[in-house]
Every structure is written in C-alpha cells, then in structure tokens.
RODO-2510 file (C-alpha; in nm, 4 decimals, decimal comma):
residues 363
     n   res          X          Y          Z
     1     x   -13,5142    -8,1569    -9,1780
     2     x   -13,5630    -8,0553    -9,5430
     3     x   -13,7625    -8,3432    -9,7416
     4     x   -13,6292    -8,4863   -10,0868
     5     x   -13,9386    -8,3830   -10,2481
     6     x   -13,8569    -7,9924   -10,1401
     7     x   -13,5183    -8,0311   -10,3214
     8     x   -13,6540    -8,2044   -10,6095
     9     x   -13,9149    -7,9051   -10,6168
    10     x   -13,6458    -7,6829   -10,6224
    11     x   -13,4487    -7,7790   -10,8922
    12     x   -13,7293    -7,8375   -11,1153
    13     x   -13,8614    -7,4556   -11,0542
    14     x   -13,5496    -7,4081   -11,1555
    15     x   -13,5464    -7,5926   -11,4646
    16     x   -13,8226    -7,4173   -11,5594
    17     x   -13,6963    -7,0691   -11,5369
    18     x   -13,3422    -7,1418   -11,6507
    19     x   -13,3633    -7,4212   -11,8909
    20     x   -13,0793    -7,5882   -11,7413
    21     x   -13,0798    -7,9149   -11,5809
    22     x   -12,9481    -7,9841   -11,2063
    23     x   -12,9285    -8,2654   -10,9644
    24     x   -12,8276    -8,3254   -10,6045
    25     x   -12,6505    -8,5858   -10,4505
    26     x   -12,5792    -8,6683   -10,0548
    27     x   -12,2487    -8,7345    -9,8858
    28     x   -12,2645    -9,1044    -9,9838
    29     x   -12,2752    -9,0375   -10,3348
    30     x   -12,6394    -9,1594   -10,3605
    31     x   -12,8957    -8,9256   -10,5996
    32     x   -13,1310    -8,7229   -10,4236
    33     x   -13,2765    -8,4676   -10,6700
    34     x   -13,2720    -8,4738   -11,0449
    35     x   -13,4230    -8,3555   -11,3376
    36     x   -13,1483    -8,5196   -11,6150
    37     x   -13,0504    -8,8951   -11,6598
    38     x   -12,9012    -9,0462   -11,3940
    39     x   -12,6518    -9,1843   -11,6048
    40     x   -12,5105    -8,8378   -11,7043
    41     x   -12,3179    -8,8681   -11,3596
    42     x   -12,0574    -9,0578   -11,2078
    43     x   -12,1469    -9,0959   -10,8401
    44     x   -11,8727    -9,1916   -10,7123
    45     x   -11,6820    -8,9304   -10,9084
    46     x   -11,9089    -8,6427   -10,7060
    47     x   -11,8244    -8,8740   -10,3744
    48     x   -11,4661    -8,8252   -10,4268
    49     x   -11,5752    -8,4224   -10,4629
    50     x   -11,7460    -8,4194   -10,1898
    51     x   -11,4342    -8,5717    -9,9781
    52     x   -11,2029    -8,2563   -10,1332
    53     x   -11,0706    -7,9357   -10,0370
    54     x   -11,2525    -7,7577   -10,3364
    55     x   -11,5677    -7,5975   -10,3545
    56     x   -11,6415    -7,6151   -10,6855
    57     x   -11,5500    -7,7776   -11,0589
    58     x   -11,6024    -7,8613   -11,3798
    59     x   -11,6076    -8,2903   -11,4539
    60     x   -11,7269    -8,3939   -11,8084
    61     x   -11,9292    -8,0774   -11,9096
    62     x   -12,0715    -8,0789   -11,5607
    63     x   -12,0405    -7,8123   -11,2899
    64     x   -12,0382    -7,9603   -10,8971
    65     x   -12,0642    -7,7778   -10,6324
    66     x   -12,0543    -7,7693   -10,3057
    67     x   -12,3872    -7,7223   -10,0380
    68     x   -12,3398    -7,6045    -9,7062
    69     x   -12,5487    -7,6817    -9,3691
    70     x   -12,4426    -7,5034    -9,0611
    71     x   -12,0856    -7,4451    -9,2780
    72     x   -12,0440    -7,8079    -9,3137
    73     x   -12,0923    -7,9530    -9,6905
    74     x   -12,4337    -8,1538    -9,6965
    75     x   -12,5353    -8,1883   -10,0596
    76     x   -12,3401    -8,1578   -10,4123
    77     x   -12,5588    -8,0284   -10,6970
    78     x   -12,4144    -8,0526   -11,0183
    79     x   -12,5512    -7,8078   -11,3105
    80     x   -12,5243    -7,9475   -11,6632
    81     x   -12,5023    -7,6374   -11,9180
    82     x   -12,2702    -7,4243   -12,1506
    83     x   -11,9549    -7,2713   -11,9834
    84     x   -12,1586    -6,9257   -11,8472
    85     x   -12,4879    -7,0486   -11,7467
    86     x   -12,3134    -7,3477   -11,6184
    87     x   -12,1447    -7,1782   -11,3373
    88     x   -12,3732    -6,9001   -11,2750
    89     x   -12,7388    -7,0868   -11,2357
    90     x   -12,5185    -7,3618   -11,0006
    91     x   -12,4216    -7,1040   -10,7722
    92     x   -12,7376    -6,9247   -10,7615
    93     x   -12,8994    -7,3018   -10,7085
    94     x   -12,6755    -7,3549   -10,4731
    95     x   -12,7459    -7,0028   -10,2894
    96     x   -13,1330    -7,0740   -10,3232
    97     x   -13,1208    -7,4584   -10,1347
    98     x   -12,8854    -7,3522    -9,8588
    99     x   -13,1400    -7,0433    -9,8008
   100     x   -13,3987    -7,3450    -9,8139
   101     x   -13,1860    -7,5792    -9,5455
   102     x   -13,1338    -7,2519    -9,2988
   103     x   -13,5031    -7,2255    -9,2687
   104     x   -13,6116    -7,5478    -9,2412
   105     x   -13,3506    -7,5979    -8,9938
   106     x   -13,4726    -7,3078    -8,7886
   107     x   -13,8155    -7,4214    -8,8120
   108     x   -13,7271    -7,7510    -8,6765
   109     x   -13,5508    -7,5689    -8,4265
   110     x   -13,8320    -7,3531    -8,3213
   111     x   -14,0672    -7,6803    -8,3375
   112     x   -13,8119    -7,8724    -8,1299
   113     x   -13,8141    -7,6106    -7,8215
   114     x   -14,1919    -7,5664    -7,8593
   115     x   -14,2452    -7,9373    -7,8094
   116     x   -13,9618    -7,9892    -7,5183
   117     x   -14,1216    -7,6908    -7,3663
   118     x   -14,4953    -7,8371    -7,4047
   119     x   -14,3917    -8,1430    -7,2348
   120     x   -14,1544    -7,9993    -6,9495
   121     x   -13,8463    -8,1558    -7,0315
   122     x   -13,6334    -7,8067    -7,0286
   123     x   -13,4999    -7,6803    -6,6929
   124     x   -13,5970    -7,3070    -6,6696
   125     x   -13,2082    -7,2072    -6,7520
   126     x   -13,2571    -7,3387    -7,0984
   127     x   -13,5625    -7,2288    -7,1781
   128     x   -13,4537    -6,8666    -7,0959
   129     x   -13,1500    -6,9700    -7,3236
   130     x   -13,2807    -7,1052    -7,6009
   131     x   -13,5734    -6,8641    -7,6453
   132     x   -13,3316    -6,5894    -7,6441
   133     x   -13,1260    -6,7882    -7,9286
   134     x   -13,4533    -6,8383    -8,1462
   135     x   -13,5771    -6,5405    -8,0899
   136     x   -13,8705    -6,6105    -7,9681
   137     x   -14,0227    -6,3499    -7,6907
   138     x   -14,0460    -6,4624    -7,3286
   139     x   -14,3394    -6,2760    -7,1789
   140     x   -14,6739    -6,2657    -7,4763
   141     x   -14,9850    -6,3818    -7,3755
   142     x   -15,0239    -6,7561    -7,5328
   143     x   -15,2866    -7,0255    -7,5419
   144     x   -15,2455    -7,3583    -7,6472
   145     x   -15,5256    -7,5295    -7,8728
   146     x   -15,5413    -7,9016    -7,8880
   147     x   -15,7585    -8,0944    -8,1826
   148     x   -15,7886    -8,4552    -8,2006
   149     x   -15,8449    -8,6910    -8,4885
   150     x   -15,8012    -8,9695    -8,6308
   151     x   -15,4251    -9,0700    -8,6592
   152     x   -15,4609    -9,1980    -9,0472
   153     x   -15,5169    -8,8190    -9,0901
   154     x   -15,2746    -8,6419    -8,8519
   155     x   -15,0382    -8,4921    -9,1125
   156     x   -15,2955    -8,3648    -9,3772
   157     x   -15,4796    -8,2209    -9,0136
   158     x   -15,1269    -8,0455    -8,9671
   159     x   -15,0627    -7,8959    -9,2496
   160     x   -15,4098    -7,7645    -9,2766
   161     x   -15,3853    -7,5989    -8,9213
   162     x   -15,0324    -7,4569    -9,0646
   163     x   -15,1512    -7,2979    -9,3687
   164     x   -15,4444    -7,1782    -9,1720
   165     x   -15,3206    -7,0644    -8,8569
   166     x   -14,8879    -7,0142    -8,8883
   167     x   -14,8903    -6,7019    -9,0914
   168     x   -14,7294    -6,5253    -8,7651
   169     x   -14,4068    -6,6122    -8,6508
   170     x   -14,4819    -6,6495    -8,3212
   171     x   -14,7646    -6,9189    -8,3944
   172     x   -14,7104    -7,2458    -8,4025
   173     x   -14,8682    -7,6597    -8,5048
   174     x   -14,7108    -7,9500    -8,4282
   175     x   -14,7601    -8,2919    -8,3314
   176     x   -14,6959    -8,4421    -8,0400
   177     x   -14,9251    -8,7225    -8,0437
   178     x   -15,0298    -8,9541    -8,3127
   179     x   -15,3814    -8,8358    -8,3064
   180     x   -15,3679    -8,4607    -8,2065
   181     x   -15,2280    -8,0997    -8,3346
   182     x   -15,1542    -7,8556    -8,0913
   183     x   -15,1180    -7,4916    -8,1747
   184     x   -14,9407    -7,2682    -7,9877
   185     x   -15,1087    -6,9149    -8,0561
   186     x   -14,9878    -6,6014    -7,9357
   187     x   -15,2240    -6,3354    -7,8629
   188     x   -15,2579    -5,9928    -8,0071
   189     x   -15,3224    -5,7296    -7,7952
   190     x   -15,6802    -5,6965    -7,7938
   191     x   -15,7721    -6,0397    -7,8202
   192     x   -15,9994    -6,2268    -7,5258
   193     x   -16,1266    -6,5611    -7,4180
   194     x   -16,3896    -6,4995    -7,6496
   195     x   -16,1656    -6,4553    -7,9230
   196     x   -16,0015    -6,7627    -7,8566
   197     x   -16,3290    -6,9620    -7,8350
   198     x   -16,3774    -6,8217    -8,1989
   199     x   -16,0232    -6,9909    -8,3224
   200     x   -16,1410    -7,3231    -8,1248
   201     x   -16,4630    -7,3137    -8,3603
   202     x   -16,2349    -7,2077    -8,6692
   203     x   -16,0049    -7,5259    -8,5646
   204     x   -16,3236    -7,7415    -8,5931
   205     x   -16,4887    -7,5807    -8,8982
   206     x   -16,1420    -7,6237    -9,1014
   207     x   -16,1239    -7,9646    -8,9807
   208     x   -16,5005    -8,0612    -9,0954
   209     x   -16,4270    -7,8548    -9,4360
   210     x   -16,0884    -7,9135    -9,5398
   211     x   -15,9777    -8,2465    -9,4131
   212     x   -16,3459    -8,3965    -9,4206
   213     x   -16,3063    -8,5394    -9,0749
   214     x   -16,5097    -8,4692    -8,7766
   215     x   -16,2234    -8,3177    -8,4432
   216     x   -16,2551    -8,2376    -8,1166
   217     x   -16,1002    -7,8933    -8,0181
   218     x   -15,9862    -7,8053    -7,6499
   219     x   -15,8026    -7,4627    -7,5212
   220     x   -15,6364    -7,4122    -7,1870
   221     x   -15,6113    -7,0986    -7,0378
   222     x   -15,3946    -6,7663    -7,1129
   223     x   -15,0436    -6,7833    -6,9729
   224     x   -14,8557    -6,4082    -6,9895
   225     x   -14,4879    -6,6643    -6,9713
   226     x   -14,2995    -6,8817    -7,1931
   227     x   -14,2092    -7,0675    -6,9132
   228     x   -14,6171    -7,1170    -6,8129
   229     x   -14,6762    -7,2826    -7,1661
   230     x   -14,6722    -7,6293    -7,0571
   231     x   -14,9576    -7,5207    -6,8222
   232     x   -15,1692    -7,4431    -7,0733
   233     x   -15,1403    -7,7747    -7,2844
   234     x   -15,1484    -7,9854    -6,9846
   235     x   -15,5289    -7,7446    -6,9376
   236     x   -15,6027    -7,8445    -7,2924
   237     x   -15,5472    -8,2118    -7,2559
   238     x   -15,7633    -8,2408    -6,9714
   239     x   -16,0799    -8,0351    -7,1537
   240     x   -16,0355    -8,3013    -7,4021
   241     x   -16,0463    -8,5859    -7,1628
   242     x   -16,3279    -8,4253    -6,9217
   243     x   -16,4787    -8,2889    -7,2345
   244     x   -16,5303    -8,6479    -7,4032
   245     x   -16,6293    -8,8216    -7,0696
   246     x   -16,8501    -8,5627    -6,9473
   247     x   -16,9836    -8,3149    -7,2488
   248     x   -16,9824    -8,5562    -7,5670
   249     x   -17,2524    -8,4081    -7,7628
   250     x   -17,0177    -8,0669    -7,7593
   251     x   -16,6768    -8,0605    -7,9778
   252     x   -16,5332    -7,7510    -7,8500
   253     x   -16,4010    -7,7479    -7,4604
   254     x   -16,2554    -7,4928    -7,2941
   255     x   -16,0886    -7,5559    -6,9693
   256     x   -16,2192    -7,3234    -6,7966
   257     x   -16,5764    -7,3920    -6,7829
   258     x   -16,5365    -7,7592    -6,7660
   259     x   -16,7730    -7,7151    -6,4361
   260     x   -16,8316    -7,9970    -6,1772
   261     x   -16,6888    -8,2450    -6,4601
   262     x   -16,3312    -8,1129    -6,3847
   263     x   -16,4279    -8,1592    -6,0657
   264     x   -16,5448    -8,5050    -6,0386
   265     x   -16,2415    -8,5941    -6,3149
   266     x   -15,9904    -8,5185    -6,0220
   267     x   -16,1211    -8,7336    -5,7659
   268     x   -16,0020    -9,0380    -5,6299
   269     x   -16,1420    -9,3631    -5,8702
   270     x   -16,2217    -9,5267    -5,5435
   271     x   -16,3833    -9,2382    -5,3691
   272     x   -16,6276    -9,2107    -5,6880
   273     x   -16,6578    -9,5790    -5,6480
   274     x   -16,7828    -9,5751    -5,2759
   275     x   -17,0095    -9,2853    -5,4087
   276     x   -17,2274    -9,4783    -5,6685
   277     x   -17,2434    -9,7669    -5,4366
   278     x   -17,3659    -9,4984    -5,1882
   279     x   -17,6161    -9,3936    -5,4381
   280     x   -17,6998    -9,6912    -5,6347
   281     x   -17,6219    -9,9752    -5,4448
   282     x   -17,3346   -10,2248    -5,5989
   283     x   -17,4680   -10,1561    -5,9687
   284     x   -17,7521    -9,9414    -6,1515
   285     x   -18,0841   -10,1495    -6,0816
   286     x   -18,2546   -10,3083    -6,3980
   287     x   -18,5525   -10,1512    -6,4002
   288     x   -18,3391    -9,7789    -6,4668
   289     x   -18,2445    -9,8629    -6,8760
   290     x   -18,1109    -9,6569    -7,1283
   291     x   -18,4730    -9,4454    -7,1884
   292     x   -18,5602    -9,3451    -6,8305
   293     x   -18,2200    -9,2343    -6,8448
   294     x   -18,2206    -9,0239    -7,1044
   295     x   -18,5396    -8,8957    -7,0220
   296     x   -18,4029    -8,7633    -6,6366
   297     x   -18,1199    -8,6438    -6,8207
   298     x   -18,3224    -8,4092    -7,0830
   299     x   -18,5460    -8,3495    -6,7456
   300     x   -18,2676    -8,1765    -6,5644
   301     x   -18,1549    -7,9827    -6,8833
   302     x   -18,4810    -7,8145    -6,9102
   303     x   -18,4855    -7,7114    -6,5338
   304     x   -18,7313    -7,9790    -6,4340
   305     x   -18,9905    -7,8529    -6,6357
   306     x   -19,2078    -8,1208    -6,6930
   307     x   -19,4414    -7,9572    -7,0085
   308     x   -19,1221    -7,8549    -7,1994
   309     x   -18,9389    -8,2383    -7,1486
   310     x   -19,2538    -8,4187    -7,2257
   311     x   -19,2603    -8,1835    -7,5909
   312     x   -18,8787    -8,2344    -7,6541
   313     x   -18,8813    -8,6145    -7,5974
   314     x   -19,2521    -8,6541    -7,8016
   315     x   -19,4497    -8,8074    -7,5129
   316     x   -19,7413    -8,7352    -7,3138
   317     x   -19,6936    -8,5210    -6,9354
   318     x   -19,8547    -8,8331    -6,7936
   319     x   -19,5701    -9,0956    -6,9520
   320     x   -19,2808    -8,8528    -6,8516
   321     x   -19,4452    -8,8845    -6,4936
   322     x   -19,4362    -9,2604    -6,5172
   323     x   -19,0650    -9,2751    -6,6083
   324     x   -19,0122    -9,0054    -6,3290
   325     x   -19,1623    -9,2682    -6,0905
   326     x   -19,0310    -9,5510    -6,1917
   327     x   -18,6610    -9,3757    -6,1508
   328     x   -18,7766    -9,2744    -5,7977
   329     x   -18,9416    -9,6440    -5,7573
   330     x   -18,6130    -9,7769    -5,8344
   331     x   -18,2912    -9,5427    -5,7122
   332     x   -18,5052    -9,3492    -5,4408
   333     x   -18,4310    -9,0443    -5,6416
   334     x   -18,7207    -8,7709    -5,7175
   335     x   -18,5969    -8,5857    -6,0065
   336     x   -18,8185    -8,3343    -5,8941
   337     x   -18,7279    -8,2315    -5,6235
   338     x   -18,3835    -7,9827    -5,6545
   339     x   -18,1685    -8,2342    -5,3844
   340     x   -18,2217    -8,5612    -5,5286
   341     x   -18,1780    -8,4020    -5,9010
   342     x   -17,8847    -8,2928    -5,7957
   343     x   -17,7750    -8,5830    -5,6462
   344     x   -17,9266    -8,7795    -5,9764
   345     x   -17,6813    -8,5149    -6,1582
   346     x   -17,3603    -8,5915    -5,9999
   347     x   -17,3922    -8,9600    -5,9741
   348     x   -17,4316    -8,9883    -6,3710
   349     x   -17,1457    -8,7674    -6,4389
   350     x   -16,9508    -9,0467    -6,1585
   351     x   -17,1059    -9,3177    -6,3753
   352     x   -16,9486    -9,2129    -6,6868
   353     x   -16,6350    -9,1296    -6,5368
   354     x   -16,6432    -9,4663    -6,3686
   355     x   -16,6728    -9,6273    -6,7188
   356     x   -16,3969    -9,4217    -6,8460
   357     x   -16,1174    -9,5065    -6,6172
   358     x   -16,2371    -9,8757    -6,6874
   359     x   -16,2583    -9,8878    -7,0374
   360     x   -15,8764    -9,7194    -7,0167
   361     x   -15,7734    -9,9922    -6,7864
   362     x   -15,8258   -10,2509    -7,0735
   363     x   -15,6294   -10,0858    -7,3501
***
C-alpha cells in the first residue's frame, strides 16, 4: 500500500508549485500528511465529513474533500487557500493522490501474484485468471534471479535492484525472504543464457557498488510459461544452496552447470554418509589437515600437473610429492592416478555437503 511519506511527498511538491497548503487525514480522523499547523484543523470535524453523503466543502476557510480507493473514500485532504485556488488545487490534489493509490495498488497487486505464483500457492485456474486481470502475458520467456544478503540490508538491496532492473513492466523485485531479492525478468527476443549470466554479474556488481555489500547471485533456467515460473525460482534457490556448499570461492551460480554438486546435493544424507565411511573410514584420519587438503584440491584443479601446483602453492615439486604421499599414506588415495582423484574429488564435495546438512540441523 501507499506509504505516509509518499503522501506527505505529494503534498509538499505541491506546496511548492501552488503555494497553497494541504493536509490529509485517514478515516479515523487521525493526520497523515501536512504541510500547515495541525491546529488549523478540527479532526473530528473532517471525521464527521468523512462519515457524510458529500464529497466536498468548505469548514472555516478550509476546503475538504473527499479521496477515493477502489470508489470507496480512503483519505480527506483539506486545501487551505482563497475561494478559487481553494477549490481548484484540492481537486487537482485530490486527482493527483488517487492516480498515486491506483498504482501503488496495482503494483502491489502485480507483486502479490508474482510472489503466490513463485511459491505455488495458486491453482492453475487462477493463475490463468488473474494474469489475464493484471495484464500480465502468459507465454514470454522468463528467468528468475535470486541475490542474497544480509537481512539488515534487504530493502536498500530492493530498491536498488528496482531502480536498476524494473524499468519494463513485465520485470519484477521482490522479497520473499528476509535475506534475498528475487527478480523476475522477462526476456527480449534475442536474449540467451549468456545474456542472462551478464544480468547475474550486473546483480552482483550493483550490489558491491551501490549497497556496499558483498551478494551471492543464482539464476534458474528459462521457462517459455507463466505457469513454469515457480520452476525457475525453486532452480535458483538450489544454485544458491549447491553453489555455497559446493563452489564458495564463485558468487554467481547458474543452475544449470551446477555439475556433480547438484548431483551429490540430491542424494540421500545417509547414502553420502555410508559413502565417506566407505572412503574414509568413520572420520577423516589426522594425519590429512587443512594443508594437504588444500594442496590435493589445487592438484586436481590444475589437471594433476604436478610443476604447475607446486608454482601456484609456492613450494618445491619434491614437497608437493610429500603431501601427495602422505594423502595416499593416509586415505589410500593416489591423487595421481585419474580413479582415486576422482574418487578423492567426490568424497570432498560429500564432505562438505555432509557438514552442511549438519550445521543446518543445529539452527
């Protein structure tokens, strides 16, 4: 609904242009707006107004009239100025915040059905229904974006992503969690997957620049159907999750090359729990820390190629050999050979998904 500081706005653009003060008060005679003394009005004078048959009139030197919402009164704004500019700036006052109430209220409409639809609470009748009432096309190829942050700065997120990315009418941001923005963008015709990877990286850059916050962006895929939407979000929100348990050092996921992490994220918790014991035994032995870790781990990324790890990480061929060893010593696991890699691969990815679904279990 429309705020109090989007009235108040109002009438004091208006002040400045006419010169003539206003204020507007609710159904239970309580001030709202106002840009003259609040003693200048009798509020429970403009209560009994509001409870009348009349539309408009004069009380005191002071012009009330009435403010309509879906054709029911909502507001009275009173005008305080000589006989003509009285009556003429109210009305037009009057004419400019009902123009302001329709389109907020469509906008919350439009938000409304966006969100119901994201989260599959419409049955396919209504959403056929009450796209056709807003307007708003059924087939259009669509992709929902997700970005998380923090929830201290959802709203200024929001209204950056608005001003940024709802120039089109058929684009939309809103929140439906306390610490993520979706947007709801519909595609133009020549516009790709690598188009949309572009507007994931434009999500994160405005985040970085304008709210001076570091975000995490995630896409699903193209849907050609209204109906489909909630597909897509439901894509997005797991390329976040898999994204953040599998791929943290990236910020932008798409769902569709999650890889084996979407994979392993769909699994059974106690089917990747017979796994690592499997691999590891009941828990990681001691002798694998945190450093021969990440050193198999930058191994595999540069294809087992022993001279090019060894430069990366700043150590000699002969110490990245050691660390190889002691891995092997210790797991049974030679990162050098393609099976065990592989195998070294899958059951870190299980690891951290393992850790995951823990650390989730104690919130």
């Amino acid at each position: 609904m429309i705020t109090k500081q989007v009235i108040q706005t109002c009438i004091d653009d208006l002040k400045e242009l006419t010169k003539v003060e206003f204020a507007v008060i609710d159904t239970q005679g309580i001030l709202v707006a106002g840009n003259f003394e609040k003693e200048k009005l009798d509020l429970e004078m403009m209560k009994n107004f509001f409870d009348s048959p009349a539309d408009s009139q004069i009380i005191g030197g002071n012009y009330l009239f009435k403010v309509r919402g879906d054709n029911e009164p909502v507001y009275v704004l009173v005008s305080h100025g000589n006989q003509s500019e009285g009556y003429v700036l109210g009305k037009i006052a009057v004419s400019h915040i009902e123009q302001l109430l329709v389109a907020y209220h469509e906008q919350f409409d439009h938000n409304n059905f966006i969100q119901n639809l994201l989260l599959d609470n419409l049955l396919l009748v209504d959403i056929y229904n009450r796209a056709k009432k807003l307007g708003i096309p059924l087939k259009a190829g669509r992709v929902v974006f997700l970005v998380e942050v923090s929830p201290e700065a959802a709203n200024e997120a929001l209204h950056a992503v608005k001003t940024a990315f709802c120039e089109k009418m058929d684009d939309y941001a809103i929140a439906v969690e306390e610490n993520g923005i979706i947007l709801v963008h519909t595609l133009e015709e020549d516009e790709t997957y690598e188009d949309m990877r572009n507007i994931a990286c434009m999500l994160e850059d405005l985040m970085n620049t304008e709210v001076m916050l570091k975000a995490r962006v995630s896409y699903g895929t193209i849907v050609g159907e209204l109906r489909e939407l909630s597909k897509s979000y439901k894509e997005a929100r797991m390329a976040l999750d898999v994204g953040k348990i599998f791929y943290s050092s990236q910020s932008v996921h798409s769902y569709d090359t999650l890889g084996i992490g979407r994979l392993i994220y769909q699994l059974p918790a106690n089917l990747c729990k017979l796994f690592i014991d499997e691999i590891y035994g009941p828990e990681l032995p001691k002798e694998v820390d945190e450093e021969i870790l990440h050193t198999a781990e930058v191994f595999l990324e540069n294809n087992l190629n022993v001279s090019e790890t060894a430069r990366q990480l700043y150590i000699h061929r002969n110490t990245l050999v050691y660390r190889i060893e002691k891995l092997k010593s210790a797991t049974g696991l030679d990162v050098r050979v393609f099976d065990d890699a592989l195998t070294f691969k899958i059951a870190t990815m299980v690891s951290s998904y393992i850790q995951y679904i823990n650390q989730s279990e104690l919130r």
